[in-house]
N, C-alpha and C positions, 0 to 999 in steps of 0.2 A: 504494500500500500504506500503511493506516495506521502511523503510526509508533510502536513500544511499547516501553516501558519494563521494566528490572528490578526486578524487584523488591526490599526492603529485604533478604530472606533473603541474594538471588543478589550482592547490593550487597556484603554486608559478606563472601561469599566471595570477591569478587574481591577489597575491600581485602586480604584475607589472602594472595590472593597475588602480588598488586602487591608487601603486604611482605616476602615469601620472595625474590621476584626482587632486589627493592633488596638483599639479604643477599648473593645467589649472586652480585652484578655486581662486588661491590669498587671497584678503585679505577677512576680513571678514568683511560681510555687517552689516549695521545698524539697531537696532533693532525698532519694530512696538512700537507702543506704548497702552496698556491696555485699557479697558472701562474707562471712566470719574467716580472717585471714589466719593461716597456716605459721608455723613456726618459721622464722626465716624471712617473712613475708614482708615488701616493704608497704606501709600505707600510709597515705600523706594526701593533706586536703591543697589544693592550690585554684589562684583566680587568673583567669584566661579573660582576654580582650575578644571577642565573637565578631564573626561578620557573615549573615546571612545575605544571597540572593535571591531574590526573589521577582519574577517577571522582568528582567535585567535590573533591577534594581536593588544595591546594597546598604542592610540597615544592619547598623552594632549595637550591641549590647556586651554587659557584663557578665560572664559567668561567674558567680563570688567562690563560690565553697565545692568544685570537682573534686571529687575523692578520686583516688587511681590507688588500685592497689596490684602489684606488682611479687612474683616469685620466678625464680631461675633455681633450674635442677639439669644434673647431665644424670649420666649412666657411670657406675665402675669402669674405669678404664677408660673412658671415652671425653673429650674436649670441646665437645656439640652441646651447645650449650641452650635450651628451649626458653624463652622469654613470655610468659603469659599476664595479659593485664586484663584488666577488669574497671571500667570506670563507672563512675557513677551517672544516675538519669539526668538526662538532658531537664532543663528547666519545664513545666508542663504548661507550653503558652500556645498547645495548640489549640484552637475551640473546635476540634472535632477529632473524635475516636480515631485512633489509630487501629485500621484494622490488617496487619499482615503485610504492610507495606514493605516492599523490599528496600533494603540499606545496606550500605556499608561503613565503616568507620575505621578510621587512621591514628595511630599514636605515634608520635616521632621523638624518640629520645638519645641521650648521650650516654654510653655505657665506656666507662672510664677514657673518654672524651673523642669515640669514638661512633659515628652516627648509627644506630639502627631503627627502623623502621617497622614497627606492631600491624599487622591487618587483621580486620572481622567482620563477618559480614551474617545475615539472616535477616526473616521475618519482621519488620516494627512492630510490634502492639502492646499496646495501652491498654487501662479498664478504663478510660472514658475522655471525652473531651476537659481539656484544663487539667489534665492530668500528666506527670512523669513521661517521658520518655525514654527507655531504656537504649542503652548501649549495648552494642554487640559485642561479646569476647575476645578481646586479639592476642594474636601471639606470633613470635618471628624467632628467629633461630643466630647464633652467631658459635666463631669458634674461639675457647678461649683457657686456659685451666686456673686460671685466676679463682681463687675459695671467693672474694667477694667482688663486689661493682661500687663506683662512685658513679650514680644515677641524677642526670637532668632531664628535663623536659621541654619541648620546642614547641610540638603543635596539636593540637587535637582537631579533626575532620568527621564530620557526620554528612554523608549524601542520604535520602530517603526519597525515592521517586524522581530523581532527580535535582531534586532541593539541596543545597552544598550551605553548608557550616564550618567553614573556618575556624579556628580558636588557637590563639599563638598567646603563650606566658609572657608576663608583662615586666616578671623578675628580672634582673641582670644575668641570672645564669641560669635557670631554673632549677636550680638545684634540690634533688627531690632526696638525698640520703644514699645510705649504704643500702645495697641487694645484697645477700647473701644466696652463694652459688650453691645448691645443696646437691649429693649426691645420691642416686636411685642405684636400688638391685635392678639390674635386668631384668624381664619378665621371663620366666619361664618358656622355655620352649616348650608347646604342644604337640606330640606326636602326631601323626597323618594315622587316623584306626585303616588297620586293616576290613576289608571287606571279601566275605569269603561268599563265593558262586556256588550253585549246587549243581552239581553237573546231571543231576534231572532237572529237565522243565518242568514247571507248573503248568498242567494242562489250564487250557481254559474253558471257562464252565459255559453250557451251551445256553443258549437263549431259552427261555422259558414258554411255557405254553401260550401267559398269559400276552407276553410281549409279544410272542410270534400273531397270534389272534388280533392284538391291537396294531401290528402292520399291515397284515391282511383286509385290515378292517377298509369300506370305501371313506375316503375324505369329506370333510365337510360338503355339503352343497353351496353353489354359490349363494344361493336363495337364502343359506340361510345366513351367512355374510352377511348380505346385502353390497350394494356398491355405491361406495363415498360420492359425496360431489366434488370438485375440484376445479382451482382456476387460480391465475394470477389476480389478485385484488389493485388497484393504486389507490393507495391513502397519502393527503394532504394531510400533514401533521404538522401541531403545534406545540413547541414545548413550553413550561408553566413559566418559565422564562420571557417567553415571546416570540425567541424565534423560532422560522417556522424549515420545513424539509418534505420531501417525497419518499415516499418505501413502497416497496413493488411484491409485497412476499407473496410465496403460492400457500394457498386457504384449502384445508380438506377440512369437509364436514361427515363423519357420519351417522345412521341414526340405526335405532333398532328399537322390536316394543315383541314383548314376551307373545301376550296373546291377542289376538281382535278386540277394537275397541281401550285401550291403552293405550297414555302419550307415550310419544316417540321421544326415547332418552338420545341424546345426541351427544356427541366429541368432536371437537375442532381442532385441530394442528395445523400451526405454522410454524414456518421457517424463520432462522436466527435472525433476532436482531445484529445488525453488524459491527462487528469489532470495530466500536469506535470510538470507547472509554480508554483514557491515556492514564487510570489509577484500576486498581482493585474494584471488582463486585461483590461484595459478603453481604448479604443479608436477603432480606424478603422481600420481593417484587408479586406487584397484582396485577391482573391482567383481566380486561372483558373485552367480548368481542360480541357486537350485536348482530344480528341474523334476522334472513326470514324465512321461513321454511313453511312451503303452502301460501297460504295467505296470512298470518300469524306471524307477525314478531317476537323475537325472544330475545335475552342477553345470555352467554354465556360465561363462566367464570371462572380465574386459577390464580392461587396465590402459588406463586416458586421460592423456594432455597436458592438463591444462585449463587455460585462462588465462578467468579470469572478472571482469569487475569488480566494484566492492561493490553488492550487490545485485541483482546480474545470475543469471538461472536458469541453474543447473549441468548441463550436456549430462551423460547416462548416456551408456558408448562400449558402440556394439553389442555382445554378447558371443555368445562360441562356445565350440562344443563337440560330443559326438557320442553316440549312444545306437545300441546294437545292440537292434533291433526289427523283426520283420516287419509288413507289413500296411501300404497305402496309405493309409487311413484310421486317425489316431490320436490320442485324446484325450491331451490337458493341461492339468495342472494347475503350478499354482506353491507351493512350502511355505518360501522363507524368499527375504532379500536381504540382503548386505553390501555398504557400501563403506568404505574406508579411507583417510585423507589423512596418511600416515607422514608430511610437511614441517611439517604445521599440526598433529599429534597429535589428529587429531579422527577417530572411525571409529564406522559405526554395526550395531547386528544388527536384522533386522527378520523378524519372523516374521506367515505369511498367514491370514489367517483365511479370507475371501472368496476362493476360489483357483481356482475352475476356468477354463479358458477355452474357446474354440469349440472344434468338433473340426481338426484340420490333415491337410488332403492334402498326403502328399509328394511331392515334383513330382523332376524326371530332370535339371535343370540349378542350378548353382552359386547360392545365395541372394546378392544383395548386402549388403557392411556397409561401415561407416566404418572408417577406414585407424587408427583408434587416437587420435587426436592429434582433441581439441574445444575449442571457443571457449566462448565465453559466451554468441553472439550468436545462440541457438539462436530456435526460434519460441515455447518454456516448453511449459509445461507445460498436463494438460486434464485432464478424468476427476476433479476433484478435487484433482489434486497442486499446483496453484496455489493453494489456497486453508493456511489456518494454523491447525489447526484449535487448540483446548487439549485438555489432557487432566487429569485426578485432579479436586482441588477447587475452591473457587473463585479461591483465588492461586495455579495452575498456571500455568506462562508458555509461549505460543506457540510455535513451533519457532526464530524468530527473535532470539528472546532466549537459547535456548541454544545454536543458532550465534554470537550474541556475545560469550560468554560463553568457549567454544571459541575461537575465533579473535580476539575483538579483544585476550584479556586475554593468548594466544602471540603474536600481532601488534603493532597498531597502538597499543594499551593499553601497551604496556611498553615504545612506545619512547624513553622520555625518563627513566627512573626514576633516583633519585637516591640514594646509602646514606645521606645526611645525615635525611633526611624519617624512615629507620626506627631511624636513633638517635634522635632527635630524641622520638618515639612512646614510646622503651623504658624 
């Protein structure tokens, strides 16, 4: 997928509310405190000078009180010398949940005045907006037989989604103390077990009566299937935002009703939303999808689990529902789609223009669907819905840039914002 830009309009609306959130986050929270350190261990509180980017723009703040706590161990006999840090939680000025966000993070220190370099990386998450941010575990390797270190410190680096944090000591030397170098036993070697063959084969046991019976058996009928409707839909869609986009997905509806004289229970499937979120999807999305099947209008409905990565196509979860309608034979049409992402405040209306679909036989047994709960890791999207289309003039922006907009600037956009950067502005 090419990769697109905002535009200067959408630019200077996010600054605007980049500087609302710095206002709503106040002061900064208290940091966690590290694992319980080990004998040998060095730990030491130090304040770092910060400088976050954010939408090209750099705002600084203070970090007062970083804990880093520090241990170095080799093996018997050996000069490889394993360096592991642990720092403490980023100040928690995000105003939204960290959910899984990918990061990494840098420590850059002087080990008897010699530069080495800590990396760590994983998942971000937080229990909640305005809360901590944890750091990831690093650790770097050097060669050395030295029993201890005289330890300074240079810089600390957090990226999350993209989002870079700087932080460089403000000390003259950053002098963090003595490391002591500790010594490990090797681990044990594990033998490889032997695996002994029998030199009889284990027969295989033959199919069963019942099994054979139920291959032999003839196959469903299609009748009692029945057969879907289907067709490409085109939905005008708006998001809660304002701006607006085109989606082209292909719409299966089908229906079935046990005995005569019973509504027809019906399932809808559609194809993925397009990978066009530039953060994480965790949580609950709702979806209705309105219909007319016969003469009768109905809505259908499904709330999903999605867990999607960034840029990953968003599974629609089957939806259901039921129409009192006679007659085996019955056309549909489709006249609108919502869906809603209450965690990320992003939710859209879309209404059909292109709407009819095949006709739908209704068949005598249960339609299958999805239990509710989707991935990311769907097959996407066809019929058009993969594609991005624009809409209005010629600086209209793609659907991807207003899923950015959405989500990076509730997200991964605001996680580092600082109050200093919007006094600083005012």
């Amino acid at each position: 997928m090419t990769r697109l830009h905002l535009s200067r309009e959408l630019r200077r609306s996010a600054a605007a509310v980049l500087g609302v959130a710095g206002l709503v986050v106040g002061a900064v929270a208290a940091m966690s405190t590290p694992a319980t350190a080990a004998d040998g261990d060095l730990v030491t509180t130090r304040a770092f000078s910060c400088t976050t980017v954010v939408n090209g723009n750099p705002n600084n703040f203070t970090w007062s009180n970083a804990q880093i706590t520090l241990s170095a161990s080799h093996q018997v006999g050996s000069n490889q010398v394993t360096v592991n840090a642990q720092v403490s939680d980023m100040p928690g000025i995000a105003p939204v949940k960290m959910m899984g966000f990918p990061g990494t993070d840098k420590l850059v220190l002087g080990i008897d005045g010699t530069p080495l370099t800590l990396n760590g990386s994983g998942s971000i998450t937080n229990s909640g907006a305005s809360q901590p941010v944890p750091m990831p575990a690093l650790s770097g390797t050097l060669t050395s037989s030295a029993a201890t270190f005289a330890v300074t410190v240079t810089s600390v680096q957090l990226i999350v989604s993209g989002i870079t944090t700087d932080c460089i000591s403000p000390a003259p030397d950053g002098n963090l103390g003595t490391l002591t170098n500790r010594e490990t036993t090797a681990p044990p070697v594990t033998p490889t077990p032997t695996t002994t063959t029998s030199a009889t084969a284990t027969p295989t046991a033959s199919a069963s009566a019942s099994t054979s019976a139920s291959a032999s058996a003839s196959p469903t009928s299609a009748s009692a299937k029945g057969t879907p409707a289907k067709g490409t839909v085109t939905f005008a869609c708006k998001l809660n935002i304002g701006s607006t986009f085109d989606w082209k997905p292909t719409v299966t509806v089908s229906g079935y009703r046990e005995s005569e004289g019973d509504p027809v229970s019906l399932v809808a499937t559609m194809t993925d939303l397009p990978g066009i979120a530039p953060v994480p999807i965790a949580g609950a999305m709702d979806f209705t999808l309105d219909v007319k099947v016969g003469s009768t209008k109905t809505t259908l409905k499904s709330t999903g689990q999605i867990d999607a990565k960034p840029n990953e196509a968003v599974p629609v979860t089957d939806l259901s529902g039921e129409v009192d309608e006679d007659g085996d034979e019955l056309d549909v049409s489709v006249s609108g789609f919502t869906f809603d992402f209450p965690s990320g405040g992003v939710g859209a209306e879309c209404t059909a223009s292109k709407s009819a679909l095949s006709a739908m036989k209704v068949g005598s047994e249960p339609v299958e669907s999805d239990s509710g709960s989707a991935s990311g890791s769907g097959s996407g999207s066809s019929s058009g819905s993969g594609s991005l289309p624009k809409t209005g003039g010629g600086d209209a922006l793609p659907v991807i840039a207003l899923w950015a907009i959405a989500l990076s600037l509730l997200g991964a956009a605001l996680l580092l914002i600082v109050p200093g950067a919007v006094r600083k502005k005012a």
